[in-house]
C-alpha positions in Angstrom: 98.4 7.6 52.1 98.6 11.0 50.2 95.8 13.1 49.9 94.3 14.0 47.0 94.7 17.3 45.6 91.7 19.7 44.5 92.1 21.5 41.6 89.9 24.1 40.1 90.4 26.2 36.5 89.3 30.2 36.5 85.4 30.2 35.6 84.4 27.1 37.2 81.9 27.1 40.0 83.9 26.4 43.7 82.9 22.9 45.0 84.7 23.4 48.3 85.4 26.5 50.6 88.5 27.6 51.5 91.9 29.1 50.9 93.2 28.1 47.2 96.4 28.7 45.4 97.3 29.1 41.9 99.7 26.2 40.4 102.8 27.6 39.2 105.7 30.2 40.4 103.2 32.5 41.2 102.0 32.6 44.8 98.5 34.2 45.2 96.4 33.2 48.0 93.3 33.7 48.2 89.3 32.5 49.7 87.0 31.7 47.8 83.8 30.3 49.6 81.4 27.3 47.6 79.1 27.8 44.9 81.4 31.4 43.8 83.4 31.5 40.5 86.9 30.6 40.6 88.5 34.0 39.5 91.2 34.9 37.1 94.4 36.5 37.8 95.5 39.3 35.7 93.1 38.9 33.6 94.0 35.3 32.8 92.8 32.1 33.3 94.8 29.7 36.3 94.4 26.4 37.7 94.1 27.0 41.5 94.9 23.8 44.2 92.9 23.9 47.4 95.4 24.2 50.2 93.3 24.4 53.0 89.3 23.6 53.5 86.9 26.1 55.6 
């Protein structure tokens, strides 16, 4: 059974801490703790994936 994938879009409020990725070529790790704003990255808007909880 695969897990599900959490997936967040730049200005949406963090429902789970941890270390999230953006989706894409683009590797850009970062942590990001619940109840911040998921930020942008170079001044534009991303999808990050969760890649690890904590």
């Amino acid at each position: 059974m695969e897990k599900q994938k959490v997936y967040l879009t730049t200005g949406r409020k963090c429902t789970i801490s941890g270390e999230w990725e953006i989706e894409g070529r683009i590797s850009t790790l970062v942590y990001i703790s619940k109840g911040e704003i998921m930020p942008a990255y170079c001044s534009k808007s991303v999808k990050w994936v969760l890649i690890r909880k904590g």
